[in-house]
N, C-alpha and C positions, 0 to 999 in steps of 0.2 A: 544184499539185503533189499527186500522189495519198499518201494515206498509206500505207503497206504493212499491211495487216491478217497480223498474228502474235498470239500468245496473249503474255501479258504476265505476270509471274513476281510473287506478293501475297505477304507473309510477314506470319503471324497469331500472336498470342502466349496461348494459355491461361492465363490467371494464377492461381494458385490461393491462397488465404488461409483459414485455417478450415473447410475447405469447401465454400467460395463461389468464383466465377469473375466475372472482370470484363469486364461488356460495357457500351460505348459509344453511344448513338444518335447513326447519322450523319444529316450533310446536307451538302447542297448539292454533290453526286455521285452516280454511281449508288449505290442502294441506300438512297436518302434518304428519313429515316425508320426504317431498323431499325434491331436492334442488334449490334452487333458486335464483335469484341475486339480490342484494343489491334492495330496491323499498319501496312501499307502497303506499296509498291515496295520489290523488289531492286535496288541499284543497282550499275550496271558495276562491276567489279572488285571488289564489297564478298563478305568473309566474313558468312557468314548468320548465325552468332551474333553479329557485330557490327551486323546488319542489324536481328534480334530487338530489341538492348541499345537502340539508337538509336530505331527507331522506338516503341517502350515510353514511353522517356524523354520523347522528343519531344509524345506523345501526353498522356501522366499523369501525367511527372513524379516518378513513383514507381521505385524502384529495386528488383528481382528477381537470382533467385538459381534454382542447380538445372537452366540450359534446357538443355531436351532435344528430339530431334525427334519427333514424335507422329504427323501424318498429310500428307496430301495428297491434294485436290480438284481437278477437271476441271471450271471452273465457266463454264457460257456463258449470258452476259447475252443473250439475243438481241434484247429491247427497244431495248436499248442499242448494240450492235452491237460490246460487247465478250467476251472471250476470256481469263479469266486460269487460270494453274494456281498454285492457293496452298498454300503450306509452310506445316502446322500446327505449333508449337513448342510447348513445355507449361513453363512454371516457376511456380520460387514465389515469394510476396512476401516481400520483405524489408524495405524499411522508407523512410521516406515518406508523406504525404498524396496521396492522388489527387486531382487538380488538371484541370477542362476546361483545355487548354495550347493548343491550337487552338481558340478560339470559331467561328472559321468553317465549320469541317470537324466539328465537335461536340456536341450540347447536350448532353450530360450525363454521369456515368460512374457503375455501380450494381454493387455486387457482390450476385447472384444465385444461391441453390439451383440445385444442376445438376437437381433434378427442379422445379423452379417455374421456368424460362425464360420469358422473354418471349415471345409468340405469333409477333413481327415478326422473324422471324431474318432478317440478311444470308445470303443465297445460299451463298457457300461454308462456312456454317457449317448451314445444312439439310441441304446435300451430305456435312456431314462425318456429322451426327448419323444420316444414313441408312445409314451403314457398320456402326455400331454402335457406334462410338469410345466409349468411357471418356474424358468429359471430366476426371475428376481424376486418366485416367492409369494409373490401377490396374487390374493385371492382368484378363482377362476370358476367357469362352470362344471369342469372336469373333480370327478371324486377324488378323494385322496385316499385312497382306501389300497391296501394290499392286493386283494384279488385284485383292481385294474391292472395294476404295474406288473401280474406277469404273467399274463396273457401273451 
């Protein structure tokens, strides 16, 4: 059976604390090896803030407050031969330890200076910083407007 290749719907969660933003190093998927923020699939019939809430939780464990939508990337793996367009969300931490909650999908979870990132960014999150996106959100002189973000 052939698969139907479609682009595939990623929802991403900015977290923000003090701050700091929390990125994840993944593995054992694409992008294994960098870092990335709390996320995963859209699923059928799901509300995207309940999409954000879930995969957070599922992720870290931790509980967030404030989500908002923030951006969106056109991201083509083409090593991989995949296609996602991922929904950036932006909230704030509220309260909880952060917990690796998947060891599989995980090694680790660091919150980071948004000017000290790590060098290894997951893909849609290069994509994002190349827009010019305010990771903590705050106003900027850069549009927020679709056409920027995918150029």
């Amino acid at each position: 059976m052939m698969v139907e290749k479609i682009p595939r719907i990623g929802v991403a969660v900015i977290i923000i604390k003090d701050g700091k933003v929390l990125l994840g190093k993944r593995k054992n998927s694409h992008g294994s090896g960098t870092w990335c923020f709390p996320g995963g699939h859209l699923e059928f019939n799901e509300e995207l803030e309940n999409c954000v809430r879930r995969e957070n939780l599922e992720e870290t464990g931790i509980n967030i407050k404030n989500i908002r939508f923030g951006s969106l990337t056109n991201d083509l793996f083409k090593e991989e031969g995949r296609h996602y367009v991922t929904l950036f969300f932006v909230a704030d931490y509220d309260s909880g330890d952060v917990r690796v909650m998947e060891p599989e999908k995980c090694d680790e979870w660091k919150w980071f200076d948004v000017d000290k990132l790590p060098n290894n960014l997951f893909l849609p999150i290069q994509n994002l910083l190349k827009t010019g996106f305010n990771l903590l959100n705050e106003p900027t002189s850069t549009p927020n407007t679709y056409s920027r973000r995918t150029k």
